[in-house]
C-alpha positions, -999 to +999 in steps of 0.1 A: +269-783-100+279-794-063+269-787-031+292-791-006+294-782+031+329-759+033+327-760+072+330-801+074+350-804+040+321-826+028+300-829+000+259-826+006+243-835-031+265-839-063+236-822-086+223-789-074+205-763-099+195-726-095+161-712-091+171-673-099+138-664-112+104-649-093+088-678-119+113-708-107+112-699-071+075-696-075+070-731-088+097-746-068+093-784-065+060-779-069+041-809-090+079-825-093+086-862-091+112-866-058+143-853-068+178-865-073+194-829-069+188-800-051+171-771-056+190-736-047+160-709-045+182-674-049+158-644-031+157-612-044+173-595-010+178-615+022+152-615+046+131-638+070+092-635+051+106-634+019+123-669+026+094-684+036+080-713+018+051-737+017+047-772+003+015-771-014+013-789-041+047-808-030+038-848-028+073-858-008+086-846+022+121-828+018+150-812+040+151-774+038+183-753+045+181-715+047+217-694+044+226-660+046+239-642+024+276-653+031+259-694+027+263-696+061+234-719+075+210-699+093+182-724+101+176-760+092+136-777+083+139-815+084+111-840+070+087-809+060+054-828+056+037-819+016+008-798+022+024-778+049+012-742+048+039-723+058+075-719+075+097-691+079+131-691+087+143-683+123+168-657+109+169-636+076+180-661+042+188-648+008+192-689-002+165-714+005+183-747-003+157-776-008+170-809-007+161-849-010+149-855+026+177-872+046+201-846+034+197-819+057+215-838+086+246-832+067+244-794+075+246-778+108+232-742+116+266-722+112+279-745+086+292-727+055+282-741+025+296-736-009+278-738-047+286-715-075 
């Protein structure tokens, strides 16, 4: 599945998958090889703690892109170091959207962004 910035008409990754599950969204990227798609982590309810992530355990840097619930982009992470402890969103995210680092230039805060 695709995901592609609406607001630019633009495509950001070709592959995306879903991380509904506490258990996905737990494990994340964690222990992964560096990706070729990105990872969509769906929260429970929308809210700026619960979209907070770490990168323990994660042995690449990576983009991060945190939406709304309308996948509207709410704050942006660019280059997160592995090992990092902690960052929260500025602003309440129901969708943490980690990606290939690089990718998260083609996403501005406001953008709307679009994956099934």
């Amino acid at each position: 599945m695709p995901l592609e910035n609406k607001t630019k008409g633009k495509m950001i990754i070709r592959k995306a998958k879903l991380a509904k599950t506490s258990a996905q969204r737990m494990r994340g990227l964690m222990f992964s090889r560096r990706p070729d798609y990105a990872l969509i982590l769906c929260m429970p309810r929308e809210s700026r703690l619960g979209a907070a992530i770490h990168m323990l355990f994660v042995f690449y840097p990576i983009d991060v892109l945190f939406l709304n619930s309308k996948k509207q982009v709410v704050d942006k992470a660019l280059g997160l170091r592995p090992f990092a402890l902690n960052y929260a969103p500025k602003r309440a995210a129901k969708y943490v959207v980690e990606l290939p680092e690089g990718l998260g230039k083609k996403a501005r805060i406001g953008d709307l962004l679009d994956f099934p």
